[in-house]
N, C-alpha and C positions, 0 to 999 in steps of 0.2 A: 152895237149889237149886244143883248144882255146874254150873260154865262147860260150854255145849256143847263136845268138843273141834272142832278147826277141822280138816278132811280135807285132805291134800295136794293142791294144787291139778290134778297129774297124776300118776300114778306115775311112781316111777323104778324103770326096770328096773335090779337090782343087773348080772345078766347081758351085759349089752350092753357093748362096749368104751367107754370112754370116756376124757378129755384134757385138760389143762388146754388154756383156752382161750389162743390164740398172742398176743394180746395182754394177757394178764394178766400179773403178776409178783409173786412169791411174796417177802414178808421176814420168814426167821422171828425168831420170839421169844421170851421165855420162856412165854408160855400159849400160846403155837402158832405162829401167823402171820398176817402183814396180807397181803392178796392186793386188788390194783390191778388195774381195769383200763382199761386208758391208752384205750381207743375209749368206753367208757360214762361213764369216769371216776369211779366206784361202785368203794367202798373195803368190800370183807367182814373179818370176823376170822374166823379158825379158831382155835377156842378149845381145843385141846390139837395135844402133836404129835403124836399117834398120827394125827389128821385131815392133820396137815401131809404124813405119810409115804405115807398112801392118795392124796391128790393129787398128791403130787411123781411117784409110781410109776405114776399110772393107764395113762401112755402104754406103760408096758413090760409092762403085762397082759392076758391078752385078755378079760379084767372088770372091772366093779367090786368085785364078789366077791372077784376074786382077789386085788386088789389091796390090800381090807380083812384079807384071809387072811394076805398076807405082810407085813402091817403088824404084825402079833399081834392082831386085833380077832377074837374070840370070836363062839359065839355069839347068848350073852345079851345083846351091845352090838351085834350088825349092822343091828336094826332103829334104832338111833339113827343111825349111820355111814349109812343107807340115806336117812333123814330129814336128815341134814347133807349132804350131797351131792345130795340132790334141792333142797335149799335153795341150791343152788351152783349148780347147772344152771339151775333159776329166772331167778337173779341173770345169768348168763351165762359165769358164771370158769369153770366145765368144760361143755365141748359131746360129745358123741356122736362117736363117728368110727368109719370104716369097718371091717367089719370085715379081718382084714391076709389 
């Protein structure tokens, strides 16, 4: 019998603006980057850079969409980038913000 899969705990709206959070800090590396955040003190990996470049950029988009869009993320891989980022949001290294 194969593994139930496991449902996203909430959705992430790709839509919505979104930011690294102000107290996380990004260092990248060669599979991506380690991202700190100094108030939870919970250490994520971003495991490619193309994740690294949709995070660094969320602030200057007024999506997440967009900002997977000018990363070069396609759209056979958005459902993945949409599931790494709701996995980040979770964690608390990018939060929501207003929209501008």
């Amino acid at each position: 019998m194969p593994p139930t899969p496991i449902p996203d705990a909430a959705p992430f709206d790709l839509d919505r603006p979104w930011e690294l959070h102000p107290q996380v800090a990004l260092r990248p590396e060669r599979f991506g980057a380690l991202a700190y955040h100094f108030g939870t003190r919970r250490l994520s990996f971003l495991k490619s850079r193309t994740l690294l470049a949709v995070v660094q950029t969320l602030a200057a988009h007024p999506s997440g969409r967009n900002a997977c869009r000018a990363a070069g993320v396609g759209d056979d891989d958005l459902d993945t980038y949409r599931r790494a980022l709701a996995t980040l949001a979770a964690s608390g290294m990018i939060q929501a913000r207003s929209r501008p």
